[in-house]
C-alpha positions in Angstrom: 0.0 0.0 0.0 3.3 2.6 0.5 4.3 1.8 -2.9 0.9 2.5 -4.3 1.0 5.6 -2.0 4.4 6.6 -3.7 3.4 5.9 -7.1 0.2 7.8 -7.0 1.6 11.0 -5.7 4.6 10.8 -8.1 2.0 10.7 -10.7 0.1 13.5 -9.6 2.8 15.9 -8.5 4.9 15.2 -11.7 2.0 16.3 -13.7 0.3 18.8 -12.0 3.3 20.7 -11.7 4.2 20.5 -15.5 4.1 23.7 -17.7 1.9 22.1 -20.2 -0.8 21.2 -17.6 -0.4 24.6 -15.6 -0.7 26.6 -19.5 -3.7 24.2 -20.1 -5.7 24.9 -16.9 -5.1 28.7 -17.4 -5.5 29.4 -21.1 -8.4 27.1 -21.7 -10.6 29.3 -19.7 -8.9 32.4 -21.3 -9.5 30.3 -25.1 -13.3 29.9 -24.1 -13.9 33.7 -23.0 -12.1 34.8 -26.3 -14.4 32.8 -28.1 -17.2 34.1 -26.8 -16.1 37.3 -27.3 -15.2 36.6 -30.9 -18.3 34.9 -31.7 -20.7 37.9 -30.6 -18.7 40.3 -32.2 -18.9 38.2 -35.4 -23.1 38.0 -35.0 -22.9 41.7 -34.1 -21.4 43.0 -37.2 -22.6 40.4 -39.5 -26.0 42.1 -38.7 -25.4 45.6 -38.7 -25.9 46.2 -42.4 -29.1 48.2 -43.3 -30.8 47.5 -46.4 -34.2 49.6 -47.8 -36.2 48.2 -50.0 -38.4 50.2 -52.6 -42.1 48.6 -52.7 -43.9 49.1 -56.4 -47.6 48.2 -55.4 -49.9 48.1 -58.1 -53.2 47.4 -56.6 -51.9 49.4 -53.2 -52.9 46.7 -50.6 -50.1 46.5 -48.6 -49.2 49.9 -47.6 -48.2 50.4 -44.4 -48.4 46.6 -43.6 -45.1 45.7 -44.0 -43.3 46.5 -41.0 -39.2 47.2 -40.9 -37.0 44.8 -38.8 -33.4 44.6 -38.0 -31.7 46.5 -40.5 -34.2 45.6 -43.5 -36.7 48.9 -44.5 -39.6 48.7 -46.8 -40.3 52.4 -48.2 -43.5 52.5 -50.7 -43.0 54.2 -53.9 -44.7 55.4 -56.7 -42.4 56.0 -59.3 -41.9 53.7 -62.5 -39.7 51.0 -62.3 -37.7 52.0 -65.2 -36.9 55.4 -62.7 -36.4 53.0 -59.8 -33.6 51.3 -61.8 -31.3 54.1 -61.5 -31.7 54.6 -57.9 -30.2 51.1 -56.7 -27.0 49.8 -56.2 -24.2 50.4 -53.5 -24.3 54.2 -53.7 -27.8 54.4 -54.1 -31.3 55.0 -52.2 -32.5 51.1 -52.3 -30.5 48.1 -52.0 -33.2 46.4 -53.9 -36.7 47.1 -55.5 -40.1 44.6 -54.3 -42.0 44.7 -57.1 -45.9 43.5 -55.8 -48.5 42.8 -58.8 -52.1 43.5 -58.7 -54.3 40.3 -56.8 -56.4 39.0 -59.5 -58.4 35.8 -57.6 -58.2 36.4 -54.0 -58.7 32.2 -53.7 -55.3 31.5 -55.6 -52.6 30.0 -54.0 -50.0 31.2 -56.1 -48.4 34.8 -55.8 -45.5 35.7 -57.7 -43.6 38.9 -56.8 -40.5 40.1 -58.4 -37.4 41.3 -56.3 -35.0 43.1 -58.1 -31.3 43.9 -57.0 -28.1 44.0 -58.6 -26.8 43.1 -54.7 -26.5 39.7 -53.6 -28.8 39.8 -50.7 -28.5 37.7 -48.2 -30.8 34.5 -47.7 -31.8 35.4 -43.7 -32.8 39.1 -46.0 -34.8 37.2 -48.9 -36.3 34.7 -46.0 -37.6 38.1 -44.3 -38.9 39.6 -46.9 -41.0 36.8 -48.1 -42.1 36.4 -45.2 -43.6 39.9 -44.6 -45.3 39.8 -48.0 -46.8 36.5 -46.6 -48.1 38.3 -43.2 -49.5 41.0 -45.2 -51.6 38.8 -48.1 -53.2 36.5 -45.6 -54.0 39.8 -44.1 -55.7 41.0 -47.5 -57.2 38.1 -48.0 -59.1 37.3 -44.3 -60.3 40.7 -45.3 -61.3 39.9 -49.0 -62.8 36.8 -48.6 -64.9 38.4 -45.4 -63.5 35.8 -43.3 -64.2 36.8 -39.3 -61.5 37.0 -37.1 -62.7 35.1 -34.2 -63.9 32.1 -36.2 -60.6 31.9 -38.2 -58.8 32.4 -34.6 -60.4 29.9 -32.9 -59.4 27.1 -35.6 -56.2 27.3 -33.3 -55.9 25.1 -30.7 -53.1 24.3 -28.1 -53.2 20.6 -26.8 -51.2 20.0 -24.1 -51.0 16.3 -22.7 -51.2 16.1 -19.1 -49.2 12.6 -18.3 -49.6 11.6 -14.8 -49.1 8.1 -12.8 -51.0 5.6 -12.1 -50.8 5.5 -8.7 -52.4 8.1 -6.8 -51.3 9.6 -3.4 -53.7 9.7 0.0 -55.2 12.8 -0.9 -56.4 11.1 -3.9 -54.5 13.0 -6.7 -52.0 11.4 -8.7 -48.3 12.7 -10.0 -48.2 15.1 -12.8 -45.2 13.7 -14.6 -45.8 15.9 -17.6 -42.2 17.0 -17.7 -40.3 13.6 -16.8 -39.7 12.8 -20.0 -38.2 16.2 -21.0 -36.2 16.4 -17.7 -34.7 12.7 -17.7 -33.8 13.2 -21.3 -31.8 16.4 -20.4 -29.9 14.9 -17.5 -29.5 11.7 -19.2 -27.7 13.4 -22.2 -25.6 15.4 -19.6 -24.6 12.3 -17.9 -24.1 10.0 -20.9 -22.2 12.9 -22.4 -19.9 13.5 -19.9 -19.2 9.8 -18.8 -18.1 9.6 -23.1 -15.9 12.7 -23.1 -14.3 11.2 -19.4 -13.6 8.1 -20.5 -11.8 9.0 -23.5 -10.0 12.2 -22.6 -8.6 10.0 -19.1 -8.0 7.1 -21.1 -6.2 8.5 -23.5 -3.8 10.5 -20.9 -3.2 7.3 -19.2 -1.9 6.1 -22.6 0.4 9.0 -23.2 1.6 8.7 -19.6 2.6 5.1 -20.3 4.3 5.3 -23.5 6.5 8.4 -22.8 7.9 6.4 -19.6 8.5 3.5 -22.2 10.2 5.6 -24.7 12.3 7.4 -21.8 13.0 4.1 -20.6 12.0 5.7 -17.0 10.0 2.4 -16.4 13.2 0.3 -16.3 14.3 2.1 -13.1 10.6 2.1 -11.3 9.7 -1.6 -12.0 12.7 -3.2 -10.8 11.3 -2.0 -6.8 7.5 -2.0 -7.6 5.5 -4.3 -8.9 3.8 -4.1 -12.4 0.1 -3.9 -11.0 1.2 -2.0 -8.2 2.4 0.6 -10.7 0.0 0.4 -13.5 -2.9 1.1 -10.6 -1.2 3.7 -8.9 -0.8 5.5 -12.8 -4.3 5.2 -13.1 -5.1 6.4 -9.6 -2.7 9.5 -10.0 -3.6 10.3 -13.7 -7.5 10.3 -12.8 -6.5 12.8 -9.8 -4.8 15.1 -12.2 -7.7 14.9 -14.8 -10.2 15.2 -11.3 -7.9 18.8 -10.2 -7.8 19.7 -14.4 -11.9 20.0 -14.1 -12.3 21.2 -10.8 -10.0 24.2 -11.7 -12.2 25.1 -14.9 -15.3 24.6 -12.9 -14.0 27.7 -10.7 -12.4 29.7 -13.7 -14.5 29.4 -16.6 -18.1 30.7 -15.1 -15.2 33.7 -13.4 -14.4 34.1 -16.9 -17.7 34.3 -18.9 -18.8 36.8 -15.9 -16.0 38.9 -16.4 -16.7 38.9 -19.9 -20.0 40.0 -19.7 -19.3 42.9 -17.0 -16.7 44.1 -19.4 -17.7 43.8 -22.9 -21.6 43.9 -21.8 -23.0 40.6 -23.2 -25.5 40.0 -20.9 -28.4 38.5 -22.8 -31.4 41.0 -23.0 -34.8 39.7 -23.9 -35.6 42.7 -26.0 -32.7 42.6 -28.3 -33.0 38.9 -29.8 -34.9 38.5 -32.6 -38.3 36.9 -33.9 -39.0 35.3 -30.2 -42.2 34.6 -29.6 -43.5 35.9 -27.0 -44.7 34.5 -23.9 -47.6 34.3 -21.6 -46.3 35.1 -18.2 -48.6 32.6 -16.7 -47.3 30.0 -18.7 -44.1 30.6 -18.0 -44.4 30.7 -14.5 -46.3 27.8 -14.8 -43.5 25.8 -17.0 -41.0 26.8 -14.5 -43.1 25.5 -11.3 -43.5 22.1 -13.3 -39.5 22.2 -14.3 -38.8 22.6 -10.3 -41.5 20.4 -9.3 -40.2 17.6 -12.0 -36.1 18.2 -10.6 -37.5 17.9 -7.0 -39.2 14.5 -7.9 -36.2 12.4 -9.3 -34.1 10.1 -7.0 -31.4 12.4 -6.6 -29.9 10.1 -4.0 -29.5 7.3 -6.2 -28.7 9.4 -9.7 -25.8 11.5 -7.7 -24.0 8.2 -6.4 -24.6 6.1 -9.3 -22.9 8.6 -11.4 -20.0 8.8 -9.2 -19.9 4.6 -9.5 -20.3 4.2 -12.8 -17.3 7.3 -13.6 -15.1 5.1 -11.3 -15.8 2.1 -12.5 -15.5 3.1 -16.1 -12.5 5.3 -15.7 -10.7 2.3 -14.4 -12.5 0.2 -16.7 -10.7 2.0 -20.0 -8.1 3.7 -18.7 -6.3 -0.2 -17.6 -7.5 -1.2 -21.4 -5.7 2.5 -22.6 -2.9 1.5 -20.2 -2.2 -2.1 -21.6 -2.1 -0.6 -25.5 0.0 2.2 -24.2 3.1 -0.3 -23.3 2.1 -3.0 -26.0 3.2 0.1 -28.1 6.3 -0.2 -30.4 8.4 2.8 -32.0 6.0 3.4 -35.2 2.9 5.6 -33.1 1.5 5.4 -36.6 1.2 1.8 -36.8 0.4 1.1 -33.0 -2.0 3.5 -32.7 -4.3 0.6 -34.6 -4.6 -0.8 -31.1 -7.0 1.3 -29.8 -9.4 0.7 -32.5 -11.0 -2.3 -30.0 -11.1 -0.3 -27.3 -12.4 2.9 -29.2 -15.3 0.9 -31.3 -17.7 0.1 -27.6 -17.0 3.6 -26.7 -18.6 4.8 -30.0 -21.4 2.3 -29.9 -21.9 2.9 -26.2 -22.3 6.4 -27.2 -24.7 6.2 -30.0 -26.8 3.4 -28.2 -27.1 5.7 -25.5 -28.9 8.3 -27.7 -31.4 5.9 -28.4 -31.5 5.0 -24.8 -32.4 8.2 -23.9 -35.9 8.3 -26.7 -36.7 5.1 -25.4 -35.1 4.3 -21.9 -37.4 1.0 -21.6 -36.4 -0.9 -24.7 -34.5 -4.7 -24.6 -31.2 -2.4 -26.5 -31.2 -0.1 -23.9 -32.0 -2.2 -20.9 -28.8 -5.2 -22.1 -26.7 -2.6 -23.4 -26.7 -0.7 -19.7 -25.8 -4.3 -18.0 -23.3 -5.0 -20.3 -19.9 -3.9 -18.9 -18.5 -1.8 -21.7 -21.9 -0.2 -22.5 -23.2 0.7 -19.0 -20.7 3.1 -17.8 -21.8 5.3 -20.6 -25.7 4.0 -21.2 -26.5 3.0 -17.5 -26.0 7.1 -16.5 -28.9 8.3 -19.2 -31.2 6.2 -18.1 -31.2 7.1 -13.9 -33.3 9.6 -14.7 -36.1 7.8 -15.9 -35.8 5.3 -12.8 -34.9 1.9 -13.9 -35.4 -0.7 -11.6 -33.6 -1.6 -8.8 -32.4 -5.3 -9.9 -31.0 -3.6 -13.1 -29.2 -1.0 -11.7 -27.4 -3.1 -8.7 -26.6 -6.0 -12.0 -25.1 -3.7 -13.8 -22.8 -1.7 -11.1 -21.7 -5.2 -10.3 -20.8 -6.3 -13.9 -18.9 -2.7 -14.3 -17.1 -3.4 -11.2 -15.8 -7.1 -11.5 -15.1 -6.2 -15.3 -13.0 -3.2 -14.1 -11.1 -5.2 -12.0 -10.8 -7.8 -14.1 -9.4 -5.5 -16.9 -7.5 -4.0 -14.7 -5.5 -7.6 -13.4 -5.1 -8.3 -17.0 -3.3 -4.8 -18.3 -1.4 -5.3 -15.5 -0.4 -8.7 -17.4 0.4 -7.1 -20.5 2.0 -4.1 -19.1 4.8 -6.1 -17.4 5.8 -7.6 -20.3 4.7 -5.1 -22.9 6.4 -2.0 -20.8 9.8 -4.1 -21.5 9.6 -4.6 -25.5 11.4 -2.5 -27.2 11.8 -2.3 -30.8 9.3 -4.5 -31.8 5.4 -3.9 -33.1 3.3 -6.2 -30.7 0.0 -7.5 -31.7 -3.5 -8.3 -30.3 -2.2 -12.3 -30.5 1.0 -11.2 -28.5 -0.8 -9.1 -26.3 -2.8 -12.3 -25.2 -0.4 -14.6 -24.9 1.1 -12.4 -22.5 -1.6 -12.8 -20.2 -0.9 -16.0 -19.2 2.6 -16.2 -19.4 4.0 -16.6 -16.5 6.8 -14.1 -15.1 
C-alpha cells in the first residue's frame, strides 16, 4: 500500500506541476472567453448592415403593412420601375426594388412577386422579406374573402398532454409527470455525455503517460522496486486525480471568466434585443418553471448522484487499464500502434450512440442489455437514472462494471509487465494475449 501511495503522488505531483498542464488549466478558460467574445462580435457586425427596400404596389394593398426589422426597411413608392432602376445599387437610395403585382383571384394560392437587385442579398434578408409579403396577403385576403377573425382564430388550438401516474397519493391525486420525459432526457444526455468525453479524454492520458515512460526508458528504473500492478494502478489512480484537479479548476475559472466577460464587454443577454422570439404568456411561464422545479425535486437524486460517481469510477478504471495495456504494447512506429485502440475505441462509440437511443426510449430490450453489459453501461447506465430503472437492473449492472474493471484491470497489469519491457518491436492483439498467461 506505501508503494501505491508513492506511485500515485509521483504521478500526480509530476503532472500537475508541468508547464503544459499549468498553461492548459489557465489558457483554456482564457481560449473559451475569447471565443465568446469573438463569436458575438462576429453576430454583431454580420447584422449591422441596413438594407431599404423600394415597394412598387400596383393594386396598393399593402401599404403600411409591411413593418421594418433589423436592418431591412420597406419604403413605398410610386415611381416607375424603369426610374427606380437608376436609384439602386451600393451608392444608391434602395439596396433592392419589391416589385408586388395586382391580386387577380383572392382564392389563388400562387403569388409571384419580383425582387429586383443587382446586390446579392443575403438569404436570412430574402427569407424576411417573403415572409412579410406572406403576413401582409393572408392579411388581405381574411379581409377579402370576409373571413371573421374570431372564427378563423379559434381554428387554433393548443393541446397539451397532461401525463400523470397511475398510482395516486392519499389525498387522492396522482403525480403530474408531464415534464419527466423532458427532464430525464436532459440529465441523461448530460450524464451520458460526460461519462463519453471522461472516459476517452482519461483514457487516452493514461496512454500518453505510459508510453513516454516507455520511450524514456524511465520504467526500467521504477519496476525493478514496484510491482507491475502495483504501478499500473497507482498511474491510473494519479492520472485520474490530475484529470479530477484539471476540471475542478475550470469549474471555478470558466463561469469567473464568462462573468468577467459579460461585465466588461456587456453581453448579458437582454430579452428585447433577440430576434423573432415569440413571446410568452407570463402565466405560462411561471407555470412551465413551477412544473421544471417540481419535475427536478421529484427524481431520486440520492440514487442518480451516487450512481454517477460509480459508474465514472468504474468506467474510468475500466478503459483507462485497457488504454494503459495498448499504451506499453506500443512499439516505435505511433502510426502503426495506434491501430490498437481501434478495440477499445469501437464500444465507446457504440456505447455512445446506443445511449442516444436510450435516452428516446429508456425502456427498450437495447437499452435495458446494453446498460448491464460492462463496456456499455458506464456510458448508457447514467442516461437512463433519470427515468428510474429498476432496482435489480441498476445493482446488476454496477456489479458487472465493477468485476469487469477489475478484471481488466489484473489483465493490463499482465500485458504491461511484459509489454512496458519490449522494445523495438510492433506487438500485436495475439502477442498481447499470450502475454496474459505467461508466466513471469
Amino acid at each position: 500500500m506505501s508503494n501505491l501511495w508513492l506511485v500515485v503522488r509521483r504521478e500526480y505531483i509530476t503532472r500537475v506541476r508541468r508547464r503544459s498542464f499549468i498553461l492548459a488549466t489557465l489558457l483554456t478558460p482564457i481560449g473559451l472567453a475569447l471565443f465568446v467574445v469573438i463569436a458575438n462580435a462576429v453576430f454583431t457586425y454580420s447584422n449591422d448592415d441596413v438594407q431599404r427596400i423600394a415597394v412598387i404596389d400596383d393594386a396598393d394593398l399593402f401599404r403600411g403593412t409591411i413593418p421594418d426589422e433589423n436592418g431591412l426597411y420597406f419604403k413605398f413608392v410610386n415611381e416607375p420601375l424603369e426610374n427606380l432602376r437608376e436609384d439602386t445599387g451600393e451608392d444608391r437610395g434602395y439596396a433592392g426594388i419589391l416589385v408586388i403585382p395586382e391580386i387577380v383571384n383572392p382564392r389563388s394560392r400562387n403569388f409571384r412577386v419580383q425582387l429586383l437587385s443587382d446586390e446579392t442579398l443575403s438569404i436570412d434578408a430574402q427569407a424576411r422579406i417573403r415572409g412579410r409579403v406572406e403576413d401582409a396577403l393572408r392579411e388581405y385576403k381574411i379581409k377579402a374573402l370576409d373571413i371573421d377573425q374570431a372564427t378563423l382564430a379559434s381554428l387554433d388550438t393548443d393541446v397539451t398532454v397532461t401525463v400523470r401516474s397511475l398510482t395516486t397519493t392519499e389525498d387522492g391525486e396522482s403525480d403530474d409527470r408531464s415534464m419527466a420525459s423532458a427532464i430525464g432526457a436532459g440529465i441523461g444526455s448530460v450524464m451520458g455525455f460526460l461519462m463519453y468525453i471522461s472516459v476517452f479524454v482519461y483514457g487516452m492520458m493514461v496512454m500518453r503517460s505510459v508510453m513516454e515512460e516507455k520511450t524514456n526508458r524511465i520504467v526500467e528504473v521504477v519496476i525493478s522496486s514496484v510491482r507491475p500492478f502495483t504501478l499500473l494502478l497507482g498511474k491510473i489512480i494519479g492520472v485520474g486525480a490530475v484529470g479530477l484537479t484539471q476540471v475542478l479548476a475550470w469549474m471555478v475559472m470558466i463561469p469567473g471568466m464568462l462573468f468577467l466577460v459579460g461585465l466588461f464587454f456587456g453581453l448579458d443577454a437582454d430579452p428585447g434585443q433577440m430576434p423573432n422570439s415569440p413571446d410568452m404568456d407570463p402565466e405560462e411561464m411561471q407555470s412551465m418553471v413551477e412544473k421544471l422545479t417540481a419535475g427536478l425535486g421529484d427524481l431520486n437524486w440520492w440514487i442518480i448522484l451516487p450512481c454517477f460517481i460509480l459508474y465514472f469510477l468504474g468506467g474510468y478504471f475500466m478503459y483507462a487499464a485497457l488504454f494503459a495495456a495498448v499504451g506499453s504494447a506500443m512499439g516505435d512506429d505511433m502510426g502503426e500502434s495506434q491501430s490498437l485502440t481501434i478495440p477499445i475505441t469501437i464500444p465507446v462509440i457504440l456505447a455512445f450512440y446506443i445511449m442516444m437511443a436510450a435516452i428516446q426510449n429508456p425502456n427498450s430490450s437495447l437499452a435495458v442489455w446494453s446498460s448491464i453489459f460492462p463496456l456499455f453501461a458506464p456510458i448508457v447506465m447514467p442516461a437512463r437514472l433519470a427515468f428510474d430503472p429498476p432496482l435489480w437492473q441498476v445493482l446488476s449492472s454496477l456489479l458487472a462494471v465493477f468485476l469487469f474493471a477489475a478484471a481488466m484491470v489484473w489483465m493490463a497489469s499482465r500485458i504491461y509487465r511484459i509489454g512496458i519491457l519490449n522494445y523495438g518491436k510492433k506487438s500485436s492483439l495475439k502477442d498481447m494475449g499470450r502475454w496474459i498467461t505467461a508466466k513471469y
